[in-house]
C-alpha positions in Angstrom: -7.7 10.6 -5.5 -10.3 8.9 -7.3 -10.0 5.8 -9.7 -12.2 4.1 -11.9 -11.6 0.8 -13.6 -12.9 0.6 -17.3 -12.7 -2.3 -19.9 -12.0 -1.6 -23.7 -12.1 -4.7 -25.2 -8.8 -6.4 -23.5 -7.9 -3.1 -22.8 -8.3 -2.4 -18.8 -8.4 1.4 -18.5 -7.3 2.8 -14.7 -9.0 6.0 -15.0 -6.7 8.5 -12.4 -8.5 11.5 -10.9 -6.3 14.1 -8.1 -3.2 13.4 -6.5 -1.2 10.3 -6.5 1.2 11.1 -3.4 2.4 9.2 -0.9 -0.9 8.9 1.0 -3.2 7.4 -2.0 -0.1 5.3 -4.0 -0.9 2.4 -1.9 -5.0 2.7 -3.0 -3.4 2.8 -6.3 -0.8 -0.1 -6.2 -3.5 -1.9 -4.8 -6.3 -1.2 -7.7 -3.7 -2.2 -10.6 -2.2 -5.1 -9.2 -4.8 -7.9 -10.2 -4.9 -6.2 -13.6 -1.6 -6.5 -13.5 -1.2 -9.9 -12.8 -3.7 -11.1 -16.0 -1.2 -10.0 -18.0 -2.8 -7.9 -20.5 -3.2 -4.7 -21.6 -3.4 -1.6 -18.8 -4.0 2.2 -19.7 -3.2 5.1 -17.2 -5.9 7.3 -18.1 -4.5 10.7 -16.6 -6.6 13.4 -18.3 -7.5 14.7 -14.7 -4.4 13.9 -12.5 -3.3 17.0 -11.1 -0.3 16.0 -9.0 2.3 12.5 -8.8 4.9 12.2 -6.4 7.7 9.6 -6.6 5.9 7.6 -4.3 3.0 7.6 -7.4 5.7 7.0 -9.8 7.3 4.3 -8.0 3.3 2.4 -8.7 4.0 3.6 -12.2 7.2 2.0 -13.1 6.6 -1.3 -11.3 3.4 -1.5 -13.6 5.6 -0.9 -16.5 7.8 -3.4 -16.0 5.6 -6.4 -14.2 3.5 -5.8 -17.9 6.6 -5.1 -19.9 8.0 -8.8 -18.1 4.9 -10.8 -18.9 4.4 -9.3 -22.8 1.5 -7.1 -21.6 1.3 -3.7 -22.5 1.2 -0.7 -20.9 0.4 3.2 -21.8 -0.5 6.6 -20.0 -2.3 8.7 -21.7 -3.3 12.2 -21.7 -0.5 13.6 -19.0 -1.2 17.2 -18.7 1.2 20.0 -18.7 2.8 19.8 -15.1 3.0 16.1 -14.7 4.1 15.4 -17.7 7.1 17.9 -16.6 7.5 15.5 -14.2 7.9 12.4 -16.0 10.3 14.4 -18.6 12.4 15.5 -15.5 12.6 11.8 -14.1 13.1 10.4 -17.9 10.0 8.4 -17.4 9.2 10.0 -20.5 12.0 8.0 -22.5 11.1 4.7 -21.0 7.5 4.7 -20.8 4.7 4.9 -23.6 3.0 7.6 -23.3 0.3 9.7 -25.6 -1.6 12.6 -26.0 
């Protein structure tokens, strides 16, 4: 897994590359947590994830709702085919914002 760390205005994009499994979650947790703790905006750029497992969408869902607890906002964008099957399976897809 690979991530990169953008800023769009107040916007801090996570750009997500590979696998997120139970092996590279941690790396994960650990990138997003000080941009979670500002409190602003944070975008899961997904465009080239190829594989989450729960451990990846356990890092996911405490994102959502540390942000979602301090009025920040939080979006995943460009899921492709398979893992979005995955968050529609877990019914991530219900709770989460996500586009296309």
């Amino acid at each position: 897994m690979e991530i990169t760390i953008l800023k769009e205005n107040e916007t801090s994009v996570v750009v997500i590359e590979g696998r997120v499994d139970t092996v590279t979650a941690p790396e994960l947790e650990s990138a997003v947590k000080p941009l979670i703790n500002m409190g602003t905006s944070v975008v899961f750029e997904c465009e080239k994830l190829e594989y989450i497992s729960s451990a990846g969408l356990r890092v996911v869902l405490a994102a959502h709702k540390q942000l979602t607890a301090c009025a920040g906002k939080f979006v995943i964008r460009h899921l492709n085919r398979e893992v979005k099957s995955v968050f529609d399976i877990t019914g991530f897809s219900k709770i989460l914002n996500i586009e296309e």
